[in-house]
C-alpha positions in Angstrom: -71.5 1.5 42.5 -69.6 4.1 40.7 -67.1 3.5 38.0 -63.9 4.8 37.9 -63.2 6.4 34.3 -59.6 5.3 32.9 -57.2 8.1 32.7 -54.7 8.3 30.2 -51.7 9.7 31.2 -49.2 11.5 28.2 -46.0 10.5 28.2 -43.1 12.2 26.1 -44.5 9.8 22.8 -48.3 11.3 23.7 -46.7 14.6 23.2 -44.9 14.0 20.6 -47.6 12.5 18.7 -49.5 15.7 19.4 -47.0 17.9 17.8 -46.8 15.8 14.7 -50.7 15.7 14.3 -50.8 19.5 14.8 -47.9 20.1 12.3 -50.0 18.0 10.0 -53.4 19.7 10.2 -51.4 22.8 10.3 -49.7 21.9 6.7 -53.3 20.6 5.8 -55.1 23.7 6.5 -52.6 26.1 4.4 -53.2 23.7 1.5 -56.8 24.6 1.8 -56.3 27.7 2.0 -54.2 28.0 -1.1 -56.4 25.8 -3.4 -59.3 27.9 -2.0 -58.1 31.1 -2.6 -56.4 29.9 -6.4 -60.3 28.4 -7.0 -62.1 32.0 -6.0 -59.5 34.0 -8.0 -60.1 31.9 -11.2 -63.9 32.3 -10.7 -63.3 35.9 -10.2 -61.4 36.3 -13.4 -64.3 34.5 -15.2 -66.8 36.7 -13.6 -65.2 40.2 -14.9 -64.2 38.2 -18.3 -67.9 37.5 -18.7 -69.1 41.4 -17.8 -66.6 42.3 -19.8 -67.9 40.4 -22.4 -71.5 41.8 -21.7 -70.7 44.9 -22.0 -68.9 44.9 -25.3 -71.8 42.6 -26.5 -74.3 44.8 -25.7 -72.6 47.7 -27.1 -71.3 46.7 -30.2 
């Protein structure tokens, strides 16, 4: 016997529950993105602050 696999069919509120989960994961990821990028420029700062540091240690 074979089974017949349920299919869903979207209606207006399927779609529209789409577009609000997109929006959200869409407003998620740019979040990400910013705390991610604000996280690698601080450790980039602290990385030339400590060669900098280096430097002037090692030469004074």
């Amino acid at each position: 016997m074979t089974r017949q696999i349920p299919v869903r069919t979207g209606g207006s509120g399927s779609l529209a529950k789409n577009a609000l989960l997109l929006v959200l994961a869409f407003i998620v990821a740019v979040l990400l993105w910013n705390v991610i990028g604000f996280l690698a420029g601080v450790v980039i700062f602290a990385l030339i602050v400590y060669v900098i540091y280096l430097i002037l240690r090692r030469h004074l």
